[in-house]
C-alpha positions in Angstrom: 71.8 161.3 -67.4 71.0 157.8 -66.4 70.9 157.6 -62.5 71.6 154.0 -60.8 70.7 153.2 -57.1 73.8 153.8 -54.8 74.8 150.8 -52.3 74.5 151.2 -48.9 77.6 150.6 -47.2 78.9 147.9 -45.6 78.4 148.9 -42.1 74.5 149.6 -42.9 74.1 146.0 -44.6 76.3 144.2 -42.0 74.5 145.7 -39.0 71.2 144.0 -39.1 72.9 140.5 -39.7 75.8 140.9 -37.3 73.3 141.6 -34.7 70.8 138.7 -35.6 74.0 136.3 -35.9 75.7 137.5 -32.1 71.7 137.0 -31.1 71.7 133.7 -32.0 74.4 132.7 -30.6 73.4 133.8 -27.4 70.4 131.9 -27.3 71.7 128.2 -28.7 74.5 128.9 -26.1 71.8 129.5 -22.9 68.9 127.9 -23.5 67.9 124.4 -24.4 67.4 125.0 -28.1 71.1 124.9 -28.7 72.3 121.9 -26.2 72.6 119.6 -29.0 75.2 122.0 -30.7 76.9 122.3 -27.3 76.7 118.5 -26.9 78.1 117.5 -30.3 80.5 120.5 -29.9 82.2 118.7 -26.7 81.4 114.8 -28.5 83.9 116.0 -31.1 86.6 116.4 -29.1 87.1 112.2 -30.0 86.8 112.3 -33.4 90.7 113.0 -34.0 92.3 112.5 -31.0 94.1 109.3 -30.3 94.1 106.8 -27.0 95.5 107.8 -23.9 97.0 105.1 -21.7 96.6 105.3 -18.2 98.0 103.8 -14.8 96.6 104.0 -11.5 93.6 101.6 -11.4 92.1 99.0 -12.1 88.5 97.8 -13.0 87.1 94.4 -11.5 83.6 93.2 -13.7 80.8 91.5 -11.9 80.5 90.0 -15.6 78.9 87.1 -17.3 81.5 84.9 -16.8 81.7 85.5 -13.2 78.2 84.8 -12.7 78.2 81.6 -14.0 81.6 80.6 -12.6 81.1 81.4 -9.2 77.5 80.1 -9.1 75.2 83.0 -8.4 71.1 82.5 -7.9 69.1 83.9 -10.9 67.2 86.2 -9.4 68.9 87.5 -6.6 71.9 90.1 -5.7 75.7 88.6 -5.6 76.6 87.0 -2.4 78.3 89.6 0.0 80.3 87.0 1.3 81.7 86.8 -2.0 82.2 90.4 -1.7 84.4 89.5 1.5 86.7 87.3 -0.1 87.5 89.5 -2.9 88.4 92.5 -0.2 90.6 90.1 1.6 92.1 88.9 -1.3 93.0 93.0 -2.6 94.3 93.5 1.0 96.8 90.6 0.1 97.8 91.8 -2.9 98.6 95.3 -2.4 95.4 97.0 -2.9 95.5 100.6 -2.4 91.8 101.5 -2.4 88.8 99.4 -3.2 85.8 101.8 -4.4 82.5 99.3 -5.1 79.4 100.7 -7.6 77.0 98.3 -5.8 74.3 99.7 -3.2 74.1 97.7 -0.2 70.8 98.2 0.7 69.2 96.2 3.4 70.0 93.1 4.8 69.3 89.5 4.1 72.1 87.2 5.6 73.7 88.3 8.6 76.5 85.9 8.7 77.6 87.3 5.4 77.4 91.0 6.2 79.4 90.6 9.3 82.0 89.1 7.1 81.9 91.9 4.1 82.2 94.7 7.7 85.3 93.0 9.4 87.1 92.4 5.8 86.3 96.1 4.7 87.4 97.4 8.3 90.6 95.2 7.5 91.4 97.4 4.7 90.6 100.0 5.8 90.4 102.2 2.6 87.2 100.8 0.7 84.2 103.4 -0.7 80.8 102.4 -1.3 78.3 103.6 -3.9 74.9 105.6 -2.5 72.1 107.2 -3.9 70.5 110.7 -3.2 66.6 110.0 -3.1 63.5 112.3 -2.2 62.6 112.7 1.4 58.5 113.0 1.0 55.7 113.1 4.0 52.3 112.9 3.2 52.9 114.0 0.0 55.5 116.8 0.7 58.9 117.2 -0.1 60.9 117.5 3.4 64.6 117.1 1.1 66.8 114.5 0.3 69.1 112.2 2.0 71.2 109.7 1.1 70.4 105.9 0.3 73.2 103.9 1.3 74.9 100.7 2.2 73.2 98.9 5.7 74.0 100.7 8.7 77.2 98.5 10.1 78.9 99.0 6.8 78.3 102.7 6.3 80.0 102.8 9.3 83.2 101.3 8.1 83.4 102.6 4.3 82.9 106.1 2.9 79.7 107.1 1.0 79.8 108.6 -2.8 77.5 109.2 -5.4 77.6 107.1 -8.6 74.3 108.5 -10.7 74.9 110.2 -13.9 71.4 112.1 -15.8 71.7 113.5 -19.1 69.4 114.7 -21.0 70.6 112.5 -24.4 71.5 109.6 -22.8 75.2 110.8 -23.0 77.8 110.8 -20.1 79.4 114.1 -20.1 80.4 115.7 -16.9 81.9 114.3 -13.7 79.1 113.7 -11.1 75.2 114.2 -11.2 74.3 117.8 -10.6 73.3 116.8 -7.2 76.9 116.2 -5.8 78.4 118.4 -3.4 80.3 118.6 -0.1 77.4 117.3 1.6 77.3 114.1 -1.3 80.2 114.0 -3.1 80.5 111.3 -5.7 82.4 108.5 -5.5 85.0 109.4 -7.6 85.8 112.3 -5.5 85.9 110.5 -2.6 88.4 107.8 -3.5 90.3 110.6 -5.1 90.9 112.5 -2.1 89.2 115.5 -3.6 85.7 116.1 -1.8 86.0 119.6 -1.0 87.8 120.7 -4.0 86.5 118.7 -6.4 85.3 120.6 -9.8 81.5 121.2 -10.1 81.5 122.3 -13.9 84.4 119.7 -14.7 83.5 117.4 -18.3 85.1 114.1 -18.1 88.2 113.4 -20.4 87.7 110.3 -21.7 90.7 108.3 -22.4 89.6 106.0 -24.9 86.6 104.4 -25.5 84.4 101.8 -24.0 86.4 98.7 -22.3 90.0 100.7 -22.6 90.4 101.0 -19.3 92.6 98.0 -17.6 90.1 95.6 -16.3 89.9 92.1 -14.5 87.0 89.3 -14.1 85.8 89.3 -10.8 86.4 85.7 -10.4 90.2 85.8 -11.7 90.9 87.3 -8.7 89.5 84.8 -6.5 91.7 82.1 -8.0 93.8 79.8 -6.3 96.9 81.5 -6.5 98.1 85.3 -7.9 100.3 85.2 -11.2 102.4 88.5 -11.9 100.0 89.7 -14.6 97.4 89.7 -11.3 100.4 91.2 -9.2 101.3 94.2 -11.0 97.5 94.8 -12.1 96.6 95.2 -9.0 99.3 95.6 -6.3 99.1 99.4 -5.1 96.8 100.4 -7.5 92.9 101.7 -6.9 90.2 98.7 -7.9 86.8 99.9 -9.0 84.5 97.1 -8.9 81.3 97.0 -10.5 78.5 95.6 -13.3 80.0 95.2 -17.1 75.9 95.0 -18.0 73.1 93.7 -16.5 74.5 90.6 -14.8 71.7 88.7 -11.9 70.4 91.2 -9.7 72.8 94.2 -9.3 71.9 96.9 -7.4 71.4 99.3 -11.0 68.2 98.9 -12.9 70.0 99.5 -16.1 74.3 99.5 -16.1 75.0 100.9 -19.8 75.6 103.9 -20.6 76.5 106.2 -23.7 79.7 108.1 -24.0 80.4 110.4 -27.3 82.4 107.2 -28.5 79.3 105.1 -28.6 77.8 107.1 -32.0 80.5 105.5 -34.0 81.6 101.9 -32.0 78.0 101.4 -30.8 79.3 100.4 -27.2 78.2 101.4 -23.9 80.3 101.7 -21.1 79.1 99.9 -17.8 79.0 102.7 -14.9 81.6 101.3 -13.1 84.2 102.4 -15.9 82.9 106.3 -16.1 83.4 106.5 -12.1 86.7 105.0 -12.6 87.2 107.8 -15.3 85.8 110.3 -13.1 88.2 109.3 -10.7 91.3 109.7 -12.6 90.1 113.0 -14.1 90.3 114.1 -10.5 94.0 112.4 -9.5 95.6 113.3 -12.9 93.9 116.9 -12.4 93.2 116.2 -16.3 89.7 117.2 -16.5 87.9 119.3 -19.2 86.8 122.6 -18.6 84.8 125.4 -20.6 85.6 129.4 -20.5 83.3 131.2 -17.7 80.1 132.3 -19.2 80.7 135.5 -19.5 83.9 134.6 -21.3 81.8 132.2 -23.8 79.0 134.7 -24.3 81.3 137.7 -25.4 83.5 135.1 -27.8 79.8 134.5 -29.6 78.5 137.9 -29.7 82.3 139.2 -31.2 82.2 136.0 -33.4 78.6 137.2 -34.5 79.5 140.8 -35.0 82.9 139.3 -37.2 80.5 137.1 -39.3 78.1 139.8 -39.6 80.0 142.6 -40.9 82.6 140.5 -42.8 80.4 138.8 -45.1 78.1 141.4 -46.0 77.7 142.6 -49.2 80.6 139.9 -50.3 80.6 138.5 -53.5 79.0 135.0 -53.2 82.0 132.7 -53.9 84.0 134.9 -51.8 81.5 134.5 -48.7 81.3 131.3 -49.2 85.1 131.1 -48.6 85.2 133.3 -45.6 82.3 131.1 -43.7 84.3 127.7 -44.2 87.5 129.5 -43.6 85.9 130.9 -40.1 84.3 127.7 -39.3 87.4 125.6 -40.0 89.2 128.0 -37.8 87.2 127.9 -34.5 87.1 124.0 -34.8 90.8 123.8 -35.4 91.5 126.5 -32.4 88.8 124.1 -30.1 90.1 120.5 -30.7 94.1 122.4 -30.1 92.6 124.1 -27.2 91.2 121.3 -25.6 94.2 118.8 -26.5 96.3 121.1 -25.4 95.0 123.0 -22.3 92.0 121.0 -21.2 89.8 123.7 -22.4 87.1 123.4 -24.6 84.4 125.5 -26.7 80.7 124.8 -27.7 82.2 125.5 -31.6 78.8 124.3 -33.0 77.3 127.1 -31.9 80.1 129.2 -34.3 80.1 126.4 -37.1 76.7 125.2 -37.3 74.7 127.9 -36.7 76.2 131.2 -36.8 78.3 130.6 -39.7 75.1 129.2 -42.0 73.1 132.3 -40.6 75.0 135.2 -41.5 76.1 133.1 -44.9 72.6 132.7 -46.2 71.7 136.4 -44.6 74.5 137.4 -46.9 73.6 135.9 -49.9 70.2 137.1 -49.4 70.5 140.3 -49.4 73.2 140.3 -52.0 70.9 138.4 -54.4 67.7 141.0 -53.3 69.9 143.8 -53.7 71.3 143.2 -57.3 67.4 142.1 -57.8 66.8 145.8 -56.9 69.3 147.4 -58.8 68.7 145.7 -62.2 64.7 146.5 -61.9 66.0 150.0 -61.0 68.5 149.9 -63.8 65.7 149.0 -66.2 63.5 151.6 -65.3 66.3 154.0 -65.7 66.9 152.4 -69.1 63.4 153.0 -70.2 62.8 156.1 -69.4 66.4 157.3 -71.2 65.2 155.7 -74.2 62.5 158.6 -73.9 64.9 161.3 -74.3 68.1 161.3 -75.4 71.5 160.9 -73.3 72.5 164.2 -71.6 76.0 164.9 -72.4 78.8 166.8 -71.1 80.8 169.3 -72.2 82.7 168.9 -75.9 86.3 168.5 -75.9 86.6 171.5 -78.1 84.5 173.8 -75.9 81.7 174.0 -77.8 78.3 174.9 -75.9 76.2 172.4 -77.8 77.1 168.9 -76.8 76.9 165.5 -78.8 75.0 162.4 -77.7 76.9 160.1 -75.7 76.9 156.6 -76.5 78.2 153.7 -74.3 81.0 151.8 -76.4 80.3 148.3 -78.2 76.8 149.0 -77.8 74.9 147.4 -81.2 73.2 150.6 -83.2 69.7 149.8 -83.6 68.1 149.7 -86.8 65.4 152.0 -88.1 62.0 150.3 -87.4 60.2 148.9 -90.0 56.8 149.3 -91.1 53.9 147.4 -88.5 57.0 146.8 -86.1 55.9 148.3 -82.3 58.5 150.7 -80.8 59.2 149.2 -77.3 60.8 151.5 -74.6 64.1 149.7 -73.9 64.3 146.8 -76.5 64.5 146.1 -80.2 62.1 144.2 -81.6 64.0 142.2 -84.2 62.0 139.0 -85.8 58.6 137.9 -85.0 59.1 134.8 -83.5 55.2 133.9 -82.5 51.7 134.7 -83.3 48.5 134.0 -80.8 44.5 135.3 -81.4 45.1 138.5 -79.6 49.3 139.3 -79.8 52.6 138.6 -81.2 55.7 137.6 -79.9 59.2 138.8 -80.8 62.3 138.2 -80.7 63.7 141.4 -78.8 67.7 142.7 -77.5 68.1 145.1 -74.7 70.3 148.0 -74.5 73.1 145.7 -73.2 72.4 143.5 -76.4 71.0 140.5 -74.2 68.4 138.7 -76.4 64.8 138.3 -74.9 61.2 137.3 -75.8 58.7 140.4 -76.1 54.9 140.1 -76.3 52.7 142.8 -77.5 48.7 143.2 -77.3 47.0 145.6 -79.2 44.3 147.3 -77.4 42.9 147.4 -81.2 43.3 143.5 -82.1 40.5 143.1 -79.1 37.1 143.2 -80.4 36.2 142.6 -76.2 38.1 144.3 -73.9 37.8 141.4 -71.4 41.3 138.8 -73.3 43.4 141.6 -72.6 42.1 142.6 -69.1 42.6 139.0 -68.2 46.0 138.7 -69.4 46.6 141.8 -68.0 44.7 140.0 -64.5 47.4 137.4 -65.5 50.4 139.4 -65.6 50.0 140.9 -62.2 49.7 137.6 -60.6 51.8 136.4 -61.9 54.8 138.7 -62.0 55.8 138.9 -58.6 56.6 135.2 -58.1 57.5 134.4 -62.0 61.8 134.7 -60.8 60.6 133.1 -57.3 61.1 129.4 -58.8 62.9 128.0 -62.0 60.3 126.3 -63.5 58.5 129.3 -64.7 60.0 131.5 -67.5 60.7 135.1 -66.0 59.0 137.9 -66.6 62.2 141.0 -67.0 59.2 144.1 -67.7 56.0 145.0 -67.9 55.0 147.9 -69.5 52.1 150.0 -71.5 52.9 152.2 -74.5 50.0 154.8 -74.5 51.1 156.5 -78.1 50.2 153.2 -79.9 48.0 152.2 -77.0 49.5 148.4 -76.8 50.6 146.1 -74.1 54.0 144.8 -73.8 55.9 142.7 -71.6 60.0 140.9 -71.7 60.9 137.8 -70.8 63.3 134.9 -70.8 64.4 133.9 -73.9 63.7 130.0 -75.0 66.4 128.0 -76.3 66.9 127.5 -80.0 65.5 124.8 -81.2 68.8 123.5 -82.8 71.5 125.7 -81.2 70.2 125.9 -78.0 71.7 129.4 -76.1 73.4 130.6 -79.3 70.7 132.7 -80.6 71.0 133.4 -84.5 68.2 136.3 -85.5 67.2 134.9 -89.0 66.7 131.2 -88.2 66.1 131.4 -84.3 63.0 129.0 -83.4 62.2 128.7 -80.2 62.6 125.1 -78.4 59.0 124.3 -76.9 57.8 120.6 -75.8 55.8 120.3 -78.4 58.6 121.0 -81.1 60.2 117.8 -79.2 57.6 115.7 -79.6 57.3 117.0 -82.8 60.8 115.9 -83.9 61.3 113.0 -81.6 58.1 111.3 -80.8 58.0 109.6 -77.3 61.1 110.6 -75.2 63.2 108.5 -73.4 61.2 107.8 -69.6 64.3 108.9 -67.7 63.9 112.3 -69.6 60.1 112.3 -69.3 60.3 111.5 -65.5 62.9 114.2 -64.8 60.6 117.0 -66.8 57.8 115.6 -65.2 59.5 115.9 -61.1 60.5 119.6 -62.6 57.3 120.6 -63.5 54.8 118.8 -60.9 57.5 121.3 -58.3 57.0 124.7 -60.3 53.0 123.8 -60.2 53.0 123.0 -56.5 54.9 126.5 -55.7 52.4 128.7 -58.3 49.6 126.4 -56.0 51.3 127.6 -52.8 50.7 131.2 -53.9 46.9 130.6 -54.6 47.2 130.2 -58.6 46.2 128.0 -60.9 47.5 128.1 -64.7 44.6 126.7 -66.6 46.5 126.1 -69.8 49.0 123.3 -69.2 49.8 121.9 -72.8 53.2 121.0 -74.4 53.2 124.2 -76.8 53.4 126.0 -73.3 56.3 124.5 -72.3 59.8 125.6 -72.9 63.2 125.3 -72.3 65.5 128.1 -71.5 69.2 127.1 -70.5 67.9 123.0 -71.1 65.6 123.2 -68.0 61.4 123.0 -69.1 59.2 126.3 -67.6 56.0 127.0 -67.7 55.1 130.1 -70.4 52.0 131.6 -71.3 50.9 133.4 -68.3 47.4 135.3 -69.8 45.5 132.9 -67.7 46.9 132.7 -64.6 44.3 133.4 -62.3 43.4 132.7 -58.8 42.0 129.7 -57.0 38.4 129.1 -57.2 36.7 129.6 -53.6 34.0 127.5 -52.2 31.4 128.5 -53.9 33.2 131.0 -56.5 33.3 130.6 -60.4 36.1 130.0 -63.3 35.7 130.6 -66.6 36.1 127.7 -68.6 38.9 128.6 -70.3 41.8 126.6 -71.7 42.5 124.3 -74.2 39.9 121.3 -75.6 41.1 118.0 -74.3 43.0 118.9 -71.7 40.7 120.6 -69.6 39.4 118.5 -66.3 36.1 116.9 -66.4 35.4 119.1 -63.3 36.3 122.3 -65.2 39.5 124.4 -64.5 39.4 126.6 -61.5 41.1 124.0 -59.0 44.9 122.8 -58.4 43.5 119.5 -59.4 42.7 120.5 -63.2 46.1 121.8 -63.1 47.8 118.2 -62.0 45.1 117.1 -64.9 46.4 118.9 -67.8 50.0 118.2 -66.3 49.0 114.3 -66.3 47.6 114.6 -70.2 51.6 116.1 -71.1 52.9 113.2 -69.6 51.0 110.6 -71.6 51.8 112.4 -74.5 55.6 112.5 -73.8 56.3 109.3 -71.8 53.9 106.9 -74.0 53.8 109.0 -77.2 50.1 108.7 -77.4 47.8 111.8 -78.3 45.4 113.1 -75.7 42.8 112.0 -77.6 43.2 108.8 -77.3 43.5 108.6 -73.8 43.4 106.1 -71.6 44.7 103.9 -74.5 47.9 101.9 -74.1 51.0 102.4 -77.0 51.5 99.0 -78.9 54.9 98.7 -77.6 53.2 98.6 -73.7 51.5 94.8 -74.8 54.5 93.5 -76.5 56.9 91.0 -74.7 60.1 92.5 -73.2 58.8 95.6 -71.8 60.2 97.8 -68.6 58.2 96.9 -66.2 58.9 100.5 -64.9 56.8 101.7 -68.2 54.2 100.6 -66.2 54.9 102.3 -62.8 55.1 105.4 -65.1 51.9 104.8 -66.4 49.9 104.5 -62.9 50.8 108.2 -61.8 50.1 109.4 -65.3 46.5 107.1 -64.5 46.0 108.4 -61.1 47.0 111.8 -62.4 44.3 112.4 -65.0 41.6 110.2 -63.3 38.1 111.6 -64.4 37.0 111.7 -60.7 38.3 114.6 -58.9 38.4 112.4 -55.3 40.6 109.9 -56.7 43.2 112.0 -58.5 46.2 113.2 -56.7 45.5 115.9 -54.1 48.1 118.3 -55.6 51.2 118.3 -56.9 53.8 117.7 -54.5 52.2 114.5 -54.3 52.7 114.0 -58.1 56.3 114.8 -57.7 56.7 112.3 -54.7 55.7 109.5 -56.5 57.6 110.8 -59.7 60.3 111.3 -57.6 60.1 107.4 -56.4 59.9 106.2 -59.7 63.3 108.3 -60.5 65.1 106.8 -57.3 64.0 102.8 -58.3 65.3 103.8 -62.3 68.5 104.8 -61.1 68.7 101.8 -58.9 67.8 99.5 -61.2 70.6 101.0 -63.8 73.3 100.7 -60.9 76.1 98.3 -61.8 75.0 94.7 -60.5 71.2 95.8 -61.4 71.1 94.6 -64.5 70.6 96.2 -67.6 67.6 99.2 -67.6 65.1 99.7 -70.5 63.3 103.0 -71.2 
């Protein structure tokens, strides 16, 4: 009875995964790996959401315009009698509280800072910006204290923090994580909210850069008020501060990003995020995120969900779950915050969690039906041994019949000199070499598929068929590990005929491609192409080339070299070119260690094989043979149509890798090749733009 491998359930494949996935989400949550996710989780929050108008204050810019109007010294900070005028000048129109970003530090004209200390003490209701700076003695830190305006006006005004750090530049939350009672910004200040003001609160920005209501600073020193002026400013809170770097303000640098600057490219002066700050804290409009504890148990469940819910899934249907999950969680964040001022680090769910347990998923779905179908044909060869064991007849009869699964093809009696393979059913001879034949083969399920057999016999030295077997077991393991290399299905050794044998991948046919017909199949090599069509088109020839350079770079990852790159090696299975004829795969030379110089004349490396470089050698040699149409023995000659007037100038690119791919000296030809396909891959990228409409025509 044939016996197949039994899945393990769910729970047992989902367990690993969902705990990897909850992991993970724990740690991008808590620790500064994942802060970008967290950052670009709360920067979203714009991308859909529409402006916000607001009332309640009003921004006043110390901006270019004012500069130069009111005729400021390069070089030195604003006039604080200036400073004066524009207080008394709110206190006559109805200001309710004037909050200034500017440090006034020191003092330099006394006359002028008496008048800025009676016209704030007029008001009455004006807050001043301050700094928290290091307290250090002899090279000790003693604390901090604050750096603020000159001593008669601190007296007058109240203090608040304006500094903002971020690690990316990007203004996210309230205050600096230095405010506190003891500091408190000045946002919470003017807002009446110093000892209640949020510590973990994200600013809600209302709209981006500049929407804030604004003035020029020297509007309001005009003559006389109009009603715009009026109602812009008449009980209403003015912020007043840099729009950039204007003279000498009291800020080394006044622009800062907000999420709204990745897709308008504006900065917002500092003045504008305290006024934003500010009416956060009136409107009571602020964002917030769940309590850690809340936010690490919604990732580990989340985790567990993906975990469990995706394993063992088909692939398209995981594939649906994962969007459908990571739609979800950034439709339920944007409502959530929109909606409740509450908002969720959903990158975290989305861009990590989601991909993790999806590819984990596919993995192990892909390694377990790669399991089961070496399992299955292991079963299958070993039932071909003995016949099927069946049941008991209908009619009650001890002695039972075969079984037979239904539609399965009946296979034919084998003829004379044809091998009996465990498993297959060798149909046609399809390819003959020194040492073995090649057949055309179909399994028990009736695939088609290419079988070679070696005859201990047809091996006068044991040593061919010890190196292909050296061959086969090097190459095996990694032969479904990349598409460029035709598969190897089975190994095997038949000890009653005392032969070798090994399936793999079927070729194309050389005129039907994938409909395989038994009497006229012909396999579809490269050199069959070049047979029937001479040079190929470059745009073909680059593409093979980029395909193949990748397939030899991955077998050079895993310490092996293929010795025997020719075009009769080549085929195409499903259209795409691999790499066949493993039987001399062998490993790397080492310093100092020996190859034998085996392969084929003329496209072997002036070195010798043994290297990665003779490999990107012989692969150069099939390139000039398919992109020019020249034989290798007349290499480095140029085809006629090269010298004649009219031609591509990328014919010429092309042939400068295929140059600097088979140059005689070992130093000057490409170090391996990845680098091959790089500069393949360039040529591809400046065809295709060439061909692009408004490039003109493209020759090949």
């Amino acid at each position: 009875m044939l016996k197949l491998p039994i899945r393990p359930s769910r729970q047992r494949r989902g367990a690993p995964c969902a705990a990897v996935t909850a992991l993970a989400g724990l740690l991008l949550v808590g620790t500064p790996l994942g802060r970008p996710l967290v950052n670009w989780s709360y920067d979203s929050l714009y991308w859909f959401r529409a402006d916000i108008p607001v009332r309640g204050v009003t921004i006043l810019y110390m901006d270019e315009e004012s500069y130069v109007r009111l005729h400021q010294s390069p070089g030195t900070s604003w006039d604080r009698a200036l400073h004066a005028r524009l207080l008394r000048r709110l206190t006559e129109l109805g200001a309710r509280k004037v909050a200034f970003d500017i440090l006034f530090a020191g003092t330099n004209n006394p006359m002028a800072d008496a008048q800025l200390v009676n016209a704030a003490k007029a008001h009455g209701h004006v807050y001043v910006a301050a700094l928290k700076t290091p307290r250090v003695h002899q090279g000790t830190l003693l604390g901090t204290e604050l750096l603020g305006p000159f001593q008669e006006l601190a007296a007058v005004t109240t203090l608040g923090l304006v500094e903002v750090t971020e690690n990316d530049g990007v203004v996210r939350q309230h205050s600096s994580n230095d405010a506190s009672p003891e500091f408190p910004s000045l946002a919470a200040c003017a807002a009446d909210r110093v000892t209640d003001a949020p510590r973990a609160a994200w600013l809600n920005y209302y709209g981006p850069p500049g929407f804030l209501p604004s003035l020029s600073y020297h509007r309001v020193l005009a003559a006389e008020a109009d009603a715009e002026l009026q109602s812009m400013l008449s009980n209403q809170v003015v912020f007043v501060g840099a729009k950039s770097i204007v003279g000498m303000t009291t800020k080394s640098a006044d622009a800062f990003r907000t999420p709204y600057t990745v897709w308008t490219g504006r900065t917002s002066p500092g003045v504008e995020l305290n006024a934003t700050a500010f009416l956060n804290l009136l409107r009571g409009d602020w964002w917030t995120r769940p309590p850690p504890w809340l936010e690490a148990g919604l990732l580990v469940l989340i985790g567990l969900g993906l975990g469990f819910g995706l394993a063992g899934s088909r692939p398209g249907s995981a594939v649906g779950r994962a969007l459908a999950v990571a739609t979800a969680i950034a439709v339920l964040t944007l409502m959530g915050a929109w909606s409740f001022n509450v908002w969720f680090p959903w990158m975290v769910v989305s861009g990590a969690q989601v991909p993790l347990a999806l590819s984990w998923s596919l993995i192990t779905l892909s390694a377990g039906l790669w399991r089961e179908r070496r399992a299955f044909e292991q079963a299958l060869a070993l039932a071909t041994k003995a016949p099927f064991v069946s049941g008991p007849s209908f009619n009650g009869d001890a002695a039972a019949a075969p079984i037979r699964p239904a539609n399965l093809p009946r296979p034919l009696p084998p003829e004379p000199g044809v091998p009996v393979v465990p498993g297959y059913q060798l149909l046609r001879c399809i390819g003959q070499g020194a040492y073995g034949r090649v057949w055309l083969a179909r399994d028990i399920l009736g695939s088609f598929h290419a079988v070679k057999v070696l005859r201990r016999q047809s091996f006068k030295d044991p040593l061919p068929l010890e190196r292909e077997f050296r061959g086969l077991s090097r190459f095996t393991p990694i032969s479904r590990s990349h598409p460029g290399f035709v598969h190897i299905l089975h190994v095997g050794w038949k000890e009653e005929e005392d032969f070798l044998y090994y399936a793999m991948e079927l070729a194309d046919d050389e005129q039907s491609g994938a409909k395989i017909s038994i009497e006229e199949y012909s396999p579809r090599t490269l050199a069959g192409e070049l047979a029937r069509r001479g040079r190929c088109p470059l745009e073909e020839v680059v593409e093979l080339g980029i395909q193949l350079a990748d397939a030899l770079e991955h077998l050079h990852r895993h310490q092996l070299i293929h010795r025997d790159i020719k075009p009769s090696n080549i085929l195409f299975v499903k259209g795409a070119p691999k790499f066949a004829d493993i039987g001399l795969v062998t490993e790397v030379t080492r310093a100092g260690g020996e190859t034998n110089y085996l392969g084929t004349p003329g496209r072997i490396a002036p070195e010798g094989p043994g290297t990665p470089a003779s490999d990107v050698y012989g692969l150069g040699m099939v390139l000039y043979e398919t992109g020019l149409g020249m034989p290798v023995e007349r290499f480095p000659e140029l085809p006629p149509f090269m010298i004649q007037a009219g031609a591509d100038p990328l014919i010429f690119e092309f042939n400068r890798v295929v140059m600097r791919a088979c140059e005689f000296q070992e130093r000057r030809r490409y170090p391996s090749a990845a680098a091959l396909r790089d500069d393949l891959a360039g040529l591809r990228a400046r065809m295709k733009a060439q061909s692009s409409p408004g490039s003109g025509p493209s020759r090949t």
